[in-house]
VEXSE-929096 format. One record per residue (C-alpha): x, y, z; residue in one letter. Coordinates in steps of 0.25 Angstrom, whole numbers, plus 2048, in hexadecimal, padded with zeros to 3 digits. Last residue first. Layout:
<sites>
XYZA/...
</sites>
This chain:
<sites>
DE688B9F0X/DEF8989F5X/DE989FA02X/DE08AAA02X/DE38B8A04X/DE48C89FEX/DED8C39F2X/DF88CF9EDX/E058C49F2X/DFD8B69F0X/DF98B09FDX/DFF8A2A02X/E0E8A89FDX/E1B8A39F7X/E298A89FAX/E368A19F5X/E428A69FBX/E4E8A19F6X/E5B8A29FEX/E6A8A39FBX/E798A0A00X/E838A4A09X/E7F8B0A0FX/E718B2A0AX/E6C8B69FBX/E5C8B59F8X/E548B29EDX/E468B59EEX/E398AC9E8X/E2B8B49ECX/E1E8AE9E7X/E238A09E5X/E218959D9X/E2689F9CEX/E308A49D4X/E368989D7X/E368949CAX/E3D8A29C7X/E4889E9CFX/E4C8909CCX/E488899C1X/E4D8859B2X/E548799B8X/E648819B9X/E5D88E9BDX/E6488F9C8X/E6189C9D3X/E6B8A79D3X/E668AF9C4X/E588AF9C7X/E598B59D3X/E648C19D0X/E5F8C89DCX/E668C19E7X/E748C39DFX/E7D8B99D6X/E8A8BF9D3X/E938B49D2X/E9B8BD9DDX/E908B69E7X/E868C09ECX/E7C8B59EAX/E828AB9F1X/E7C89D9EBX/E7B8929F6X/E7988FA04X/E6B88DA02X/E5D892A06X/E5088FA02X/E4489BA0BX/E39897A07X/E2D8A1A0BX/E1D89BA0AX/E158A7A0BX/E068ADA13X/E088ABA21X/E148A7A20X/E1F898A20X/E2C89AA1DX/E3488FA18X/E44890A1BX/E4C886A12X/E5A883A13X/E6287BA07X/E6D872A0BX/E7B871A05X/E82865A00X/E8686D9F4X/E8A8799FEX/E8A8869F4X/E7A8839F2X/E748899E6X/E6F87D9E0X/E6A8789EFX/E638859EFX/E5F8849E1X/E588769E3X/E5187C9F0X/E4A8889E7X/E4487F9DCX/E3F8769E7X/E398839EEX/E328899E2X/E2D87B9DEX/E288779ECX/E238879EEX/E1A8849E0X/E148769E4X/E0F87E9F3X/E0A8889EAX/E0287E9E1X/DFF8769EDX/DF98809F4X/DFD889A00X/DF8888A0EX/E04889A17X/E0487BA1DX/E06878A0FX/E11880A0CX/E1887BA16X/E1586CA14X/E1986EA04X/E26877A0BX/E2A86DA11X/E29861A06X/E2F86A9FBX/E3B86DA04X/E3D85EA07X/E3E85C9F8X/E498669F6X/E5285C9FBX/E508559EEX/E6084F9F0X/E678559FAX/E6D8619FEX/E65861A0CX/E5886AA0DX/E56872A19X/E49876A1DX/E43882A26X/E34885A2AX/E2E890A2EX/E20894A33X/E1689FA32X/E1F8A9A2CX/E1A8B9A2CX/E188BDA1EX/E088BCA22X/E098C9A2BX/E0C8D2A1FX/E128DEA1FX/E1D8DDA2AX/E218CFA26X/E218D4A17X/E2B8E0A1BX/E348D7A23X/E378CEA17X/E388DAA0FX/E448DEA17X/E4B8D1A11X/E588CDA18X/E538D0A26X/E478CDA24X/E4A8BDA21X/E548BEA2BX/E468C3A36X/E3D8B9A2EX/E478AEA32X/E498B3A43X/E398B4A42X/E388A3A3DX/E438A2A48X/E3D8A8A53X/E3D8B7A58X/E3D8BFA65X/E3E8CBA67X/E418D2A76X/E3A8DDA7DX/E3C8D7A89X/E2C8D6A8BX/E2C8CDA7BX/E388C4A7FX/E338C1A8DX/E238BDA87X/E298B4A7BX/E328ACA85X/E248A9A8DX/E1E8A6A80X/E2989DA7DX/E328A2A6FX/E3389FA62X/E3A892A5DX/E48895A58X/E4A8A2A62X/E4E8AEA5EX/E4F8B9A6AX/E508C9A68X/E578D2A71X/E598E1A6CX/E638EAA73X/E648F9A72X/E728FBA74X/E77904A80X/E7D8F9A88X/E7F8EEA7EX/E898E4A87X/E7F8E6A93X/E728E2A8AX/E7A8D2A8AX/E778D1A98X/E678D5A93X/E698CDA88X/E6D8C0A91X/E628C2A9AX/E578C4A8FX/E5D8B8A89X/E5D8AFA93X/E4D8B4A97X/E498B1A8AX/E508A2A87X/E4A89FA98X/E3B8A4A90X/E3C89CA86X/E4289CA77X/E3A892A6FX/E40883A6EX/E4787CA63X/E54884A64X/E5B890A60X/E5989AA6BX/E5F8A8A64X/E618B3A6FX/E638C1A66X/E698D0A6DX/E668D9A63X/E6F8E5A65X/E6C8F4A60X/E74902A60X/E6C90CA5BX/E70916A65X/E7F912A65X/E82917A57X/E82910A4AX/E72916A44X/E6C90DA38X/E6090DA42X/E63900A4CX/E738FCA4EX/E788EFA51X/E7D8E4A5AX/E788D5A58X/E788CCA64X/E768BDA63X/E738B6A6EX/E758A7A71X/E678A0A79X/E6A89CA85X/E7789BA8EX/E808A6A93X/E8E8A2A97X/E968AEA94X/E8E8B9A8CX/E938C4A83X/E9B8BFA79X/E908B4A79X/E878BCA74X/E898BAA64X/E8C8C3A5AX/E858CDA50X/E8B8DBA4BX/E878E8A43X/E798E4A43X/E708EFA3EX/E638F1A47X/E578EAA45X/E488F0A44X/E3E8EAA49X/E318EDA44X/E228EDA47X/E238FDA43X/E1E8FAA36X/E108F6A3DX/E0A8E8A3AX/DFC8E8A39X/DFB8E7A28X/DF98DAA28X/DF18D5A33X/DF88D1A41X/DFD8C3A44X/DF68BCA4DX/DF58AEA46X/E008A3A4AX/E0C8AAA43X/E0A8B9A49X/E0A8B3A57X/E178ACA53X/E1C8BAA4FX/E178C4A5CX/E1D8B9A63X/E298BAA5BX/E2B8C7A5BX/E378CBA54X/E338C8A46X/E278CFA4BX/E2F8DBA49X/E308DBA3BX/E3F8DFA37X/E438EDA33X/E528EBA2EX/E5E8F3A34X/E688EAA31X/E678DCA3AX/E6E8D2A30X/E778CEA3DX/E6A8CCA45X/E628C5A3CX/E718BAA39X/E728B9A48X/E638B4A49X/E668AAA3EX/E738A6A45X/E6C8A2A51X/E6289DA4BX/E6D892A44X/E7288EA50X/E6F880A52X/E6E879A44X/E7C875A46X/E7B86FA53X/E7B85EA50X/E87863A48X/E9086BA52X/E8F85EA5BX/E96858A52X/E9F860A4DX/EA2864A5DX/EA6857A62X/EB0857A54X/EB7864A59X/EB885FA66X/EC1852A60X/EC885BA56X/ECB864A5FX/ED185BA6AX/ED9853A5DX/EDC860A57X/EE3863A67X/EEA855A69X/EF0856A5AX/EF6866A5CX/EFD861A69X/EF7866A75X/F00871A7CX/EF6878A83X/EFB886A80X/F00884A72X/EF7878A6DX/EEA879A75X/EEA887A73X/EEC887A63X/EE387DA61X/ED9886A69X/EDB894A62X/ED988AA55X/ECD886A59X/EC8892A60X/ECD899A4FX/EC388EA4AX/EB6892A54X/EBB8A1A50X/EBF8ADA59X/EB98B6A61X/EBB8B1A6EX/EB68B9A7BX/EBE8C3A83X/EB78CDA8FX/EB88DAA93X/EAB8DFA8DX/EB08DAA81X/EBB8D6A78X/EBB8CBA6EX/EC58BFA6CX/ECC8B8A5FX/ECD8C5A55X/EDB8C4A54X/EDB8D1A5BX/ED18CFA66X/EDB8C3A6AX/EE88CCA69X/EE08D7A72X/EDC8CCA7CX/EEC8C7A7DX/EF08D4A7FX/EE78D9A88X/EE98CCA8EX/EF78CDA91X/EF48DDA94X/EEB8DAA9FX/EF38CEAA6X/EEF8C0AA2X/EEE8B6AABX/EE68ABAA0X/EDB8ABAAAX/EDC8B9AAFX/EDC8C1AA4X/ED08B9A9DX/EC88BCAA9X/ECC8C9AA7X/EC88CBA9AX/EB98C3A9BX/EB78B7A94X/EAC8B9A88X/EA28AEA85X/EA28A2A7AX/E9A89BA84X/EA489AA8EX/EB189EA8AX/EBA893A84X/EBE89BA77X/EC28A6A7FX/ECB89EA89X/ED2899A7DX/ED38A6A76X/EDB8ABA84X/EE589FA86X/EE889FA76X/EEB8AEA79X/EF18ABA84X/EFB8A3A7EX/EFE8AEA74X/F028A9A67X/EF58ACA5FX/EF88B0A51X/EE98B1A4DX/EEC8B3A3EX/EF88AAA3AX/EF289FA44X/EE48A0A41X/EE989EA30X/EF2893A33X/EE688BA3CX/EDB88CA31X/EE8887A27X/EEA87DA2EX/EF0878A3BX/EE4879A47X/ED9881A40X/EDB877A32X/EDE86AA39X/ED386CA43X/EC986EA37X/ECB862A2FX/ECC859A3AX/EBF85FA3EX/EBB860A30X/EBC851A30X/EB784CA3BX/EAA853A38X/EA784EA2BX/EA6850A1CX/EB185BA1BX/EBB853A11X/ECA850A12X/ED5850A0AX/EDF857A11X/EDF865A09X/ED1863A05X/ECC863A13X/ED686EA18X/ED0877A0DX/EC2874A12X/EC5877A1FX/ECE885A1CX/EC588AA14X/EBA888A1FX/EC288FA27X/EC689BA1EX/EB789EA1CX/EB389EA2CX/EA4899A2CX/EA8894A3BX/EB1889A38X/EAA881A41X/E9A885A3BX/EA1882A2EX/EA7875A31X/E99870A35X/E91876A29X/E9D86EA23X/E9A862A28X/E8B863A26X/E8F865A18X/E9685AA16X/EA485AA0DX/EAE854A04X/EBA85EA00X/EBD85F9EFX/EC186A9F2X/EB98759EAX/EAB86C9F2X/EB186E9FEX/EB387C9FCX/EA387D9F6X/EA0875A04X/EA987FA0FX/EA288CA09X/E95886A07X/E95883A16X/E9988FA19X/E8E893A11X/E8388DA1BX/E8B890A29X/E8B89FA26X/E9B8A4A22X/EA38A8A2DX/EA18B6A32X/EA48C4A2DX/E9F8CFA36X/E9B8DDA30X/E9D8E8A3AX/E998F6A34X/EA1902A36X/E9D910A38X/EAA919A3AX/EB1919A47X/EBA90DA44X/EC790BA4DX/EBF909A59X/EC78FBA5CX/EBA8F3A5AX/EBC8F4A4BX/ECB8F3A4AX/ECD8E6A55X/EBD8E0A4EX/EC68D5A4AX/EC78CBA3EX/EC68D7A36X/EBF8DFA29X/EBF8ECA27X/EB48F3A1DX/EB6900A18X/EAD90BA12X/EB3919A0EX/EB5928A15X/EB1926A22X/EBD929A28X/EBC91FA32X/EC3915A29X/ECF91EA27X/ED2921A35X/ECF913A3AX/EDC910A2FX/EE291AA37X/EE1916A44X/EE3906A40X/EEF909A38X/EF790EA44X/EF3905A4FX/EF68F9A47X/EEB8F1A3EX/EE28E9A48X/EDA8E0A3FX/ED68E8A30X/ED68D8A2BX/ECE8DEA1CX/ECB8EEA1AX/EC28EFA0EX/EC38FEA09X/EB6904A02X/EBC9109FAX/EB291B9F6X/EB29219EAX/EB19319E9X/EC09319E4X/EC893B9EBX/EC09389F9X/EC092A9F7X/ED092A9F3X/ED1934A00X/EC9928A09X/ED191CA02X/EE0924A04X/EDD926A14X/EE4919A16X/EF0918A10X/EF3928A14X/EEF926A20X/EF791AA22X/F04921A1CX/F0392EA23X/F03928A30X/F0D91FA2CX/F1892FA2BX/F25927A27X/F27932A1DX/F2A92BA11X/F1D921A15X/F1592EA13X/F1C933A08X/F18924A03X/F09923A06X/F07931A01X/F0C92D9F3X/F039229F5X/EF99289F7X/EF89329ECX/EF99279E0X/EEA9249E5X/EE59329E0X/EEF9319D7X/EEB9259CEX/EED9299C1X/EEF91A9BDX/EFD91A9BAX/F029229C8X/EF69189D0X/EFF90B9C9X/F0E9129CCX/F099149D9X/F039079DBX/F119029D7X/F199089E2X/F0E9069ECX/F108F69EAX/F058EC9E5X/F008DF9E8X/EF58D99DCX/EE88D79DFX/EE28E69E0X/EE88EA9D4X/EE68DE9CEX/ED88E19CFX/ED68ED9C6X/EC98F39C4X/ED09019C1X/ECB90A9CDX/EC98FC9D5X/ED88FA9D4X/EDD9079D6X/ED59089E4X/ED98FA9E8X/EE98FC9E4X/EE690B9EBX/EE19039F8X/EEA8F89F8X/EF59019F7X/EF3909A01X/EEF8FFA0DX/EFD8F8A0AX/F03906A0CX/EFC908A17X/EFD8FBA1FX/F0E8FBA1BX/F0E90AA23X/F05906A2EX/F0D8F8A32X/F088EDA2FX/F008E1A39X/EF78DAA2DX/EF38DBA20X/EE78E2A20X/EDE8E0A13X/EDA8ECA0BX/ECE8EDA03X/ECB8F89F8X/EBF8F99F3X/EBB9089EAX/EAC9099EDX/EA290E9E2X/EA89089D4X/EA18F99D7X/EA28EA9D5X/EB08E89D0X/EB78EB9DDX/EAC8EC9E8X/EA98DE9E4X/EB88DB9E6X/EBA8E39F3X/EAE8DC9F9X/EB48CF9F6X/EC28D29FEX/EB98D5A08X/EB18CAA0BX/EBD8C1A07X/EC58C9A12X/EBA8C6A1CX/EB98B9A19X/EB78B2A27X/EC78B1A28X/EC88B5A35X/EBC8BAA3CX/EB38C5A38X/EB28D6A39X/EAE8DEA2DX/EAD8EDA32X/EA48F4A29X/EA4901A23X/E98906A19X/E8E909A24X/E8190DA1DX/E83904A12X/E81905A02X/E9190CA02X/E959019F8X/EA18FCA02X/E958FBA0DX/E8E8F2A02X/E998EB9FEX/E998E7A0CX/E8D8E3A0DX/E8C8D8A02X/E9A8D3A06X/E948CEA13X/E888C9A0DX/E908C1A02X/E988BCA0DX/E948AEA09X/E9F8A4A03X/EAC8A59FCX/EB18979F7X/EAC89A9EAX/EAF8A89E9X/EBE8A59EAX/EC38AB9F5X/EC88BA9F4X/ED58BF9F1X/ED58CF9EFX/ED28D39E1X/ECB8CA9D6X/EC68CF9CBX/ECF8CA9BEX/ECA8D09B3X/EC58C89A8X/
</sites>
């Protein structure tokens, strides 16, 4: 069988999540959305070369539309070598996928012989540019040679009719030259692209004019990097706890390479990732001295006192705030082309943002712990065993401390996730009123049927999400999340839109002091947004005071608590979701309830006691109650089955309407866009069937059984209704 690798990738059992990310942009490359060019931005080795290195495979054997052809920067060359190099990989790429040939694409080739190759084939639509690559060259005319190199995918489109989707990994700062002419190319419109960077240097530097999409790359969710860092455990032999590592995840940032690096290091020396000293010992040695500390060095190179000076004062801002230019001049006494110099070499590396004259950090929690180590040992002079042993000393304070607050801020990153999946859906606007909801819940809603279309909100598309502390220095209350979009399909300043989001996650309901901070913070905040319509929406855990309610409402503001927040995601995956709220007043939730079930033995035990007392309370009989214990016990065993952390825990959501039990079981497990193959609508296929059970059980007991893919993992959805669908009332006996 042929061999179908192409450019290195990771072996699929240590690659995790992504399959979002990946999903979408074979679906620019397919030419089946509106803006086809994306800009993927991300921090160092968050896996953006994987992401695209994948697409260009799946676009490979998977399809005869788009002709793939990625091309990876290799650093500060000169224009000439760039567009040679650039050449060849795109006719080696473009012969390859002609004749499904991967080694081709694998294997280093010179000009010499690709010519002999392209003469052999009849190739001389492509033979053509290489013999204007070399009179070019003869004649010392660069110009001609870049142009030449990168003009040859746009005439190849135009003689061929087939498109070529180029993949542009680590663009950086290319020189002067290149980067004029390479914007040249791109803005030509004549074929999709993707760039990916560690920087927004090419984007932000207005070299793009055609209509670019950024795509952000993260680290990896908190529950699969935890399946990430347990199956490469598990490959190794490594002993582990899941707390721990949910704990060296949240420190590591989600960041693929890092978490490598930690699990690698522990099988190297032996050790296991049980407890907290441990990875700390673990972790240190790795950022300070390892390989962590080898791979920051060779791609930071930071050997600039005042750039260690200046990063440090970043990293110590209050609150995680911005430090305005001149203040930064005249603390370090730096004139203004020493720090133009310095900021510029920070903005580059992709450790400090720009704006509104002030610096912030923008770096990692790993990179400030290396930036640190090396401060305290080249401009301190602390000896490289008295700074670990500071670390490691502050670093063990903070475990613990991080592990009685884990639980905190997981609204927080619900309400960022709605807003980052905001793309254009219509959305039920009493999802956004949460007095008009509660009120709803305890008897006042309107009949069916009373609702008007028109009760709608609809949200923009989000091209960008982040946090307002780049913005504020030394504001306390609830954080704010701002998410910046455009309304109507249209990208032009008119339909510019920004939701500006408070989140208060804690046991008590947003009051009327939570209101009135966050009316003052997003009216400061307004200023940065001038001619943006601005939309301000506040999420609280525990619903709002009536006096908190009142404010919301005469500003205009929505409101929404958690139960609304989960209907909103809900909707926002599935638009029928917000069809059947908008029908039919009895889908609305009465009450929600969340468990989570530890890996342990007859776990699924607690889940049948709940959701006895649950449905109970909601008036069904015994023989329905009996079937949603079966349906569910069914489905917890295949979420634990499924689970891609052994030790795992299983997450259960019941939702409690009007008219229908809804179970939400969810795992870490299965990825359903996995190169196995398995999709969301190959139901039967991805569940076990090991016990002769499994999906169409389930279906049996339930009235709606679905099957969903998430980042990371899956979710079953089991449905059962009080009234029959087509019945005109009456509770079951």
């Amino acid at each position: 069988m042929k061999n179908r690798t192409l450019f290195s990738v990771c072996p699929d059992a240590e690659f995790f999540g992504r399959t979002r990310e990946i999903g979408a942009i074979l679906e620019r490359a397919k030419g089946l959305r509106r803006i086809p060019n994306v800009f993927l931005a991300g921090k160092r080795w968050t896996g953006k070369t994987e992401v695209l290195r994948r697409v260009h495979r799946e676009l490979f054997w998977s399809q005869a539309r788009v002709v793939p052809v990625y091309y990876q920067f290799k650093g500060a060359v000169d224009a000439e070598a760039f567009a040679e190099d650039y050449l060849k990989e795109f006719i080696k790429q473009y012969l390859a996928f002609r004749k499904r040939e991967p080694d081709l694409v694998r294997n280093e080739t010179s000009l010499e012989r690709l010519e002999k190759l392209l003469f052999d084939e009849d190739a001389f639509g492509l033979l053509d540019f290489t013999l204007i690559h070399r009179e070019a060259k003869r004649s010392g005319d660069k110009t001609a040679v870049l142009r030449n190199a990168l003009g040859a995918m746009e005439l190849m489109t135009r003689r061929t009719g087939t498109p070529v989707y180029l993949m542009l990994d680590d663009i950086g700062s290319p020189s002067h030259t290149v980067e004029r002419e390479l914007a040249a190319s791109l803005n030509a419109g004549s074929f999709p692209f993707i760039a990916a960077s560690s920087t927004r240097a090419f984007l932000e530097g207005g070299f793009l004019s055609s209509s670019v999409e950024q795509m952000t790359l993260g680290g990896l969710d908190p529950d699969t990097s935890v399946a990430m860092m347990a199956e490469l455990c598990r490959s190794h032999d490594i002993g582990f706890d899941t707390e721990m590592l949910s704990l060296a995840a949240m420190k590591l940032g989600g960041n693929p390479m890092y978490m490598k690096s930690i699990v690698w290091a522990a099988h190297r020396e032996g050790r296991d990732l049980k407890d907290l000293k441990s990875f700390v010992e673990l972790y240190s040695g790795e950022v300070f001295e390892g390989n962590i500390a080898f791979a920051l060095q060779s791609s930071l190179r930071l050997k600039n006192p005042s750039e260690l000076r200046m990063l440090c004062a970043l990293m110590g801002a209050p609150g995680g705030g911005a430090i305005p230019g001149e203040e930064l001049r005249e603390r370090f006494r730096l004139s203004e082309s020493e720090f133009s110099k310095t900021a510029s070499s920070l903005f580059a590396e992709g450790l400090a943002e720009y704006a509104l004259g002030s610096v912030k950090w923008a770096g990692d929690a790993v990179t400030a712990d290396f930036v640190s180590y090396m401060f305290e040992t080249r401009i301190k002079g602390r000896s490289a065993d008295e700074a670990r042993t500071a670390f490691a000393r502050e670093a063990l304070k903070e475990g613990f401390i991080a592990r009685g607050a884990r639980v905190q801020g997981r609204l927080r990153e619900d309400a960022a996730s709605a807003l980052k999946s905001f793309n254009g859906q219509k959305l039920v606007k009493i999802l956004f009123r949460n007095q008009a909801f509660s009120s709803m819940n305890r008897g006042g809603a309107t009949r069916p049927g009373e609702r008007k279309d028109s009760e709608e909100v609809v949200v923009p598309e989000t091209i960008g999400s982040f946090e307002s502390t780049r913005w504020e220095k030394g504001e306390t209350g609830p954080p704010i999340i701002i998410a910046h979009g455009f309304a109507n399909g249209r990208y032009d300043a008119g339909n510019e839109v920004v939701w500006i989001t408070a989140v208060k996650d804690t046991p008590s309901p947003v009051n009327i002091g939570d209101v009135e901070n966050f009316l003052r913070r997003s009216q400061i905040l307004k200023e940065n947004f001038r001619t943006t319509r601005i939309v301000r929406w506040f999420v609280g855990r525990d619903g709002f005071t009536a006096e908190a309610q009142k404010r919301l409402d005469g500003e205009g503001a929505f409101s929404s608590d958690t139960v609304q927040l989960n209907l909103i995601r809900d909707s926002l995956e599935d638009a029928s979701v917000s069809e059947r709220l908008k029908r039919e007043d009895n889908a609305l939730p009465l009450k929600e309830f969340e468990v989570i079930l530890p890996a342990s033995t007859k776990a699924e035990l607690v889940a049948v006691k709940a959701v006895e007392e649950i449905g109970t309370e909601m008036g069904f009989g015994d023989n329905a109650i009996g079937q949603i214990k079966a349906a569910l016990v069914e489905a917890c065993i295949n979420a634990f089955e499924h689970s891609k952390v052994k030790a795992g825990k299983v997450f259960l959501r019941f939702v409690a309407g009007g008219d229908r039990l809804t179970i939400h079981v969810q795992n870490g497990g299965v990825d359903f866009d996995s190169p196995a193959g398995l999709v969301a609508t190959a139901e039967t296929e991805a569940l076990p069937r090991k016990r002769g059970w499994g999906f169409e059980l389930m279906k049996g007991l339930m009235d709606e059984v679905r099957l969903e893919r998430i980042s990371g993992g899956a979710r079953i959805v089991l449905v059962k209704y009080l009234i029959k669908k087509g019945e005109t009332g009456g509770r079951e006996a």
